[in-house]
C-alpha positions, 0 to 999 in steps of 0.5 A: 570847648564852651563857648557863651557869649552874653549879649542883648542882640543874640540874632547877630551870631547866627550867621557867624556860628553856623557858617564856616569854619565855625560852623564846621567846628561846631558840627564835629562837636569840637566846641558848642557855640551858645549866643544867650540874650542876658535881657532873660536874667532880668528881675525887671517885668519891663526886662530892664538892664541898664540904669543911670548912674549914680552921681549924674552924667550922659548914658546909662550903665549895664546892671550887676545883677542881669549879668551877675545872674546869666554867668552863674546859671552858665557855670552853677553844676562845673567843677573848673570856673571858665574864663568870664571876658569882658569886651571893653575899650579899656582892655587889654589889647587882643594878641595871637598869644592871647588866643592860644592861651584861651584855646586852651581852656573849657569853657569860655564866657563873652560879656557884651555891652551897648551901654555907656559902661558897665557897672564896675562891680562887674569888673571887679568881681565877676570877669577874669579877663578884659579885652579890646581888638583894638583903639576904636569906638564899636556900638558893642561888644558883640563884633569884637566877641565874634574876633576873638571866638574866631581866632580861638576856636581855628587853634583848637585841634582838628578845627582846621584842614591842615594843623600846620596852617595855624602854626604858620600863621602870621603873629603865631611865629612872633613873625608875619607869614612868608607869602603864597603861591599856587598854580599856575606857576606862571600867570600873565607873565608873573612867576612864581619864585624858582626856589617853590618849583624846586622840589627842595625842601630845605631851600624852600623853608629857607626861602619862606623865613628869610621872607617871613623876616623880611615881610617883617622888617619892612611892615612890622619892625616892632615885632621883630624886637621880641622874636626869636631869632638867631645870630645869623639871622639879625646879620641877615636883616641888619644887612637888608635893613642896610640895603633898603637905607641906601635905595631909599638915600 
């Protein structure tokens, strides 16, 4: 996979694209990690990519041709058209299943704003994609691009140690993960669920979604209501869902 994020403060990647797993990515040639100063693509001799807009009002706008001109020199010689993502307030709300649809694409294009907007013929005739991480004011986009590449390039495959993390991480279930333990098994007199110690794998998979289901329930209720879950399953929670009302009554 490509991955280029157009911004004005390309310096501001450095670290998060060396470091990490990123980084180690990068290395084994699993993605390439471009940060490119749009500013470059600038016909102005004063390099300018921002103007007021038309019809008045406070802030300056982010310019059509700069990054109408950046996209095109990153896509000029590819047969499959990347995805162009805008990183925006008025995105769509940034998801895990979002991140595994871009994992699986070629070639990925970040647009990072520090203006009042952008000119919406950016929108409306170059992006593919708008996004947000979440509702909240940022200085740029370059914060919320970072987000994303993160949780997209940890799903590519041979990113992470243990393929299997990304699978049971939390959201990528539809569920919040079951919690962790490791040695000792006990410390300062906390102890470490019996069912871990046991060596039974079929009770600790039990264990880890009856867990997963009630990490849920407790601090995301509002998941549950797309997860996949069988008959028995909902009774269970229904039944602790029953039991948590009548300790709080």
């Amino acid at each position: 996979m490509k991955i280029d994020v157009l911004t004005l403060f390309p310096d501001m990647f450095a670290g998060v694209f060396g470091s990490s797993i990123l980084g180690k990515a990068a290395d084994k040639g699993i993605v390439e990690l471009n940060a490119i100063n749009f500013r470059t693509y600038s016909t102005s001799k004063h390099g300018t990519v921002d103007d007021t807009p038309y019809g008045g009002g406070g802030g300056m706008v982010l310019k059509p041709d700069p990054i109408f001109a950046a996209v095109e020199d990153r896509v000029s010689d590819e047969a499959v058209k990347p995805r162009i993502i805008l990183m925006c307030p008025q995105g769509e709300t940034f998801t895990q299943k979002k991140a595994e649809e871009l994992s699986q694409e070629q070639h990925l294009i970040f647009i990072c704003g520090h203006y009042e907007g952008y000119d919406e013929r950016i929108r409306e005739h170059l992006v593919t994609d708008e996004l947000s991480i979440g509702d909240y004011v940022l200085t740029g986009g370059e914060i919320p691009a970072m987000t994303v590449v993160d949780s997209v390039v940890r799903l590519l495959p041979g990113v992470l140690g243990n393929e299997n993390s990304a699978v049971t991480d939390s959201f990528s279930t539809g569920l919040l993960e079951y919690p962790h333990y490791t040695r000792p098994a006990e410390f300062r007199g906390m102890k470490v669920p019996d069912v871990l110690l046991s060596g039974h794998h079929a009770n600790v998979e039990k264990w880890r979604r009856e867990q997963s289901l009630l990490r849920t329930l407790q601090r995301r209720p509002d998941l549950l209501e797309q997860a996949e879950l069988t008959e028995t399953e909902r009774r269970w929670l229904a039944l602790q869902n029953k039991r948590s009302e009548t300790e709080q009554s």
